[in-house]
ROGUTI-544860 format. One record per residue: residue number from 1; z, x, y of N, C-alpha, C in turn. Coordinates in nm, 4 decimals. Example, Ala and Ser with C-alpha at 12.3 -4.5 7.8 and 13.67 -1.06 7.14 Angstrom:
2
     n       n_pz       n_px       n_py      ca_pz      ca_px      ca_py       c_pz       c_px       c_py
     1     0.7800     1.3190    -0.5690     0.7800     1.2300    -0.4500     0.7800     1.3200    -0.3300
     2     0.7080     1.2850    -0.2250     0.7140     1.3670    -0.1060     0.7870     1.2900     0.0030
***
This chain:
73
     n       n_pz       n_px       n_py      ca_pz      ca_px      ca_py       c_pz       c_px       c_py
     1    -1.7960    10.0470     2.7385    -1.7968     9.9240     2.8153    -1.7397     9.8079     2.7341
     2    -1.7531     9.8232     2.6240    -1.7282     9.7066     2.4929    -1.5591     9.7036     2.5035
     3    -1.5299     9.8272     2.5387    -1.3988     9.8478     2.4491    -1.3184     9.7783     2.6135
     4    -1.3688     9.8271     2.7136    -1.3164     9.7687     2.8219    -1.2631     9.6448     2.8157
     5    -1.4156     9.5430     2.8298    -1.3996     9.4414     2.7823    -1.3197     9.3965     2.6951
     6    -1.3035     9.4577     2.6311    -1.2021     9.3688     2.4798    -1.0519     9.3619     2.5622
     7    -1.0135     9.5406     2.6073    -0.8998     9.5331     2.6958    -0.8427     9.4577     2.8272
     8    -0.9917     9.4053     2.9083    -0.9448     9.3390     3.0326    -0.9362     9.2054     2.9719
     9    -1.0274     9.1154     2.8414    -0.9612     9.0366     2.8357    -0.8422     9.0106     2.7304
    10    -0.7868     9.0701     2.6665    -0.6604     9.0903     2.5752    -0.5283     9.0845     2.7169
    11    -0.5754     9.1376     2.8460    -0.4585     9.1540     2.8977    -0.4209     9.0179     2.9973
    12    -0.5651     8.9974     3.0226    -0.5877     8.8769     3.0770    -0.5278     8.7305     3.0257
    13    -0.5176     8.7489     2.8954    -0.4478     8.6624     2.7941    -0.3001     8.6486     2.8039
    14    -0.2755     8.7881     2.7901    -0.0841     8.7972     2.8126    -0.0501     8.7790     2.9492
    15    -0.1211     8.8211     3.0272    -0.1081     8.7176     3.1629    -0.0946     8.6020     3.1625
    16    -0.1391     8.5360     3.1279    -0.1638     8.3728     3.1644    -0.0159     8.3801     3.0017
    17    -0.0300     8.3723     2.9253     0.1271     8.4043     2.8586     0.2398     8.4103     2.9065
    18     0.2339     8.5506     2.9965     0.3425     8.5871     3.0623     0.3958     8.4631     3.1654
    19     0.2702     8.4401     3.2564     0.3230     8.3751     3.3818     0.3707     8.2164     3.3770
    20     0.3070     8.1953     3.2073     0.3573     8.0348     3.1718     0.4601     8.0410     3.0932
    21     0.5138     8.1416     3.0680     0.6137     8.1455     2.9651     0.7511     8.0824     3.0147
    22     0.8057     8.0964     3.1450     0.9196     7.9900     3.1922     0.9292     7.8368     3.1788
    23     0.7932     7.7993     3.1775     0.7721     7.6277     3.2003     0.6844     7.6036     3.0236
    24     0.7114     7.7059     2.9480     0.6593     7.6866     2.7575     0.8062     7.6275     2.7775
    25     0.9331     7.7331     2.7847     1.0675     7.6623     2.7667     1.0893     7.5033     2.7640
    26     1.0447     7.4691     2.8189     1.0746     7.3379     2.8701     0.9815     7.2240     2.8233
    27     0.8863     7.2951     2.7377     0.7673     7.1823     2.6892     0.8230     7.1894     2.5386
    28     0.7310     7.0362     2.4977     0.7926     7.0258     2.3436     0.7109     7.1332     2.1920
    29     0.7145     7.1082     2.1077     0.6466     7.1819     1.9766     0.5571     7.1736     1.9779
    30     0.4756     7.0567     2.0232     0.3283     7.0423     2.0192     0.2819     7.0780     2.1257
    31     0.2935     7.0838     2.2607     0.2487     7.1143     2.3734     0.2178     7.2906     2.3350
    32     0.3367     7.3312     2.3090     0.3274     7.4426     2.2660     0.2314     7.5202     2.1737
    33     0.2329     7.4357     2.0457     0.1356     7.4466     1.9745     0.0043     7.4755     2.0181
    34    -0.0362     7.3278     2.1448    -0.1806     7.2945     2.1617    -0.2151     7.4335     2.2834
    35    -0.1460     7.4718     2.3527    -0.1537     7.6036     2.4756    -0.1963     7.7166     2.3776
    36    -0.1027     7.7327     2.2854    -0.1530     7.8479     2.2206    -0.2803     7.8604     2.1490
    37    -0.3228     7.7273     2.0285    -0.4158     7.7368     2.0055    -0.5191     7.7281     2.1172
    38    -0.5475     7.6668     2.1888    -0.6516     7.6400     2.2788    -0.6873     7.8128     2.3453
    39    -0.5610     7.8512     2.3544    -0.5886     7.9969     2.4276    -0.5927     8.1311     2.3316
    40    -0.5622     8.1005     2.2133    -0.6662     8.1517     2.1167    -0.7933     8.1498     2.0485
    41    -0.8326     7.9640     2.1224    -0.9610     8.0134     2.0745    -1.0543     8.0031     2.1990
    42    -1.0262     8.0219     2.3082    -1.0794     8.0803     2.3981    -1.0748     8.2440     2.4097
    43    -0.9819     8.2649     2.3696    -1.0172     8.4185     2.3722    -1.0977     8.4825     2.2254
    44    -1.1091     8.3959     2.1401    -1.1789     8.4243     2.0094    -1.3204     8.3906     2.0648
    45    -1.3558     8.3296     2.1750    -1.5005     8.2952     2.1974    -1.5362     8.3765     2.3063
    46    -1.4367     8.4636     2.3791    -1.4828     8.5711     2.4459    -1.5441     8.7289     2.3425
    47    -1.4766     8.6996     2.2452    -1.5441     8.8179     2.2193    -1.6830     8.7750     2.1500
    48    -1.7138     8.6714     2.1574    -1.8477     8.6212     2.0625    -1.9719     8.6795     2.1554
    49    -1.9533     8.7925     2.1791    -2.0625     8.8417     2.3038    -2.1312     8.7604     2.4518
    50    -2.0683     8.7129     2.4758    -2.0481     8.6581     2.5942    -2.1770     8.6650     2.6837
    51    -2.1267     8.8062     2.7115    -2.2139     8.8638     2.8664    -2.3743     8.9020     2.7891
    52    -2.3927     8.8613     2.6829    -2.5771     8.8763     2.6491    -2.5706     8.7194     2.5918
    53    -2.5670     8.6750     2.6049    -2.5593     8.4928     2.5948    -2.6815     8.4771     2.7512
    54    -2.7824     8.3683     2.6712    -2.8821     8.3078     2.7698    -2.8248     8.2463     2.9121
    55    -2.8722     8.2740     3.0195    -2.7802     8.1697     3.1489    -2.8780     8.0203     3.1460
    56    -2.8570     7.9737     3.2523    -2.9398     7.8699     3.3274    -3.0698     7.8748     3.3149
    57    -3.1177     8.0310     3.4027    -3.2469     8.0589     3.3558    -3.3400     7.9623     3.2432
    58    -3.2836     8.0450     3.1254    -3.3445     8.0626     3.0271    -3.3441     7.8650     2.9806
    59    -3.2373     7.7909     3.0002    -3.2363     7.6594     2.9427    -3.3368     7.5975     3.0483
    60    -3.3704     7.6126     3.1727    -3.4711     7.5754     3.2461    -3.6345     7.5879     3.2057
    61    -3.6290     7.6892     3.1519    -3.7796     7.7329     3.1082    -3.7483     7.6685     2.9956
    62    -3.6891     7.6694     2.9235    -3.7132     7.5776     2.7723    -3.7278     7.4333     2.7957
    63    -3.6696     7.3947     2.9065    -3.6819     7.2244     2.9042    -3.8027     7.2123     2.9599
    64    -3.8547     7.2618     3.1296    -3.9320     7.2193     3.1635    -4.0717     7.3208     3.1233
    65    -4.0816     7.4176     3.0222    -4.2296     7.4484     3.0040    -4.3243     7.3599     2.9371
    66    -4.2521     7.2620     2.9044    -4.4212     7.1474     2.8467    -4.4296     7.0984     2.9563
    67    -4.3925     7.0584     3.0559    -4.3998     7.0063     3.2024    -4.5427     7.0655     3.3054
    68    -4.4783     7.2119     3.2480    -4.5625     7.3252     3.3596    -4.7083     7.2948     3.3758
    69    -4.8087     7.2298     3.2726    -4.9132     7.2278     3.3007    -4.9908     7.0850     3.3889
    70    -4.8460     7.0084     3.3915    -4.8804     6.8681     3.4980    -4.8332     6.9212     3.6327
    71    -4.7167     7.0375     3.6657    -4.7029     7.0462     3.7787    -4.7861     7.1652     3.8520
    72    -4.8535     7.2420     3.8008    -4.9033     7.3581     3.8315    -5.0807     7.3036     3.8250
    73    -5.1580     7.3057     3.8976    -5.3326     7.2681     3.9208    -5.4282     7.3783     3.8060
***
């Protein structure tokens, strides 16, 4: 499943590569620069395990459990 992952998003990457690569032509050194880095380190923070990362859930119960005993009788 890991290895999947690594592959759907590696390809997912050269996609968005591929399909901007006509209108990179036309942008300057730095634009260029800033697309690539930015979309390297978005894909460097996909593999930072992602999908076992806390959701919503979990930041809800951390904020409001000192709360719980004024709203609950």
């Amino acid at each position: 499943m890991r290895l999947q992952f690594i592959v759907f998003i590696t390809l997912s990457t050269s996609l968005i590569i591929w399909l901007e690569w006509p209108k990179l032509k036309k942008w300057g050194v730095k634009e260029k620069a800033a697309f690539f880095i930015l979309l390297g380190v978005i894909w460097i923070f996909l593999f930072l395990d992602v999908p076992d990362t806390p959701g919503t859930p979990t930041l809800d119960e951390f904020l409001f459990k000192p709360l719980k005993g004024l709203i609950q009788p």
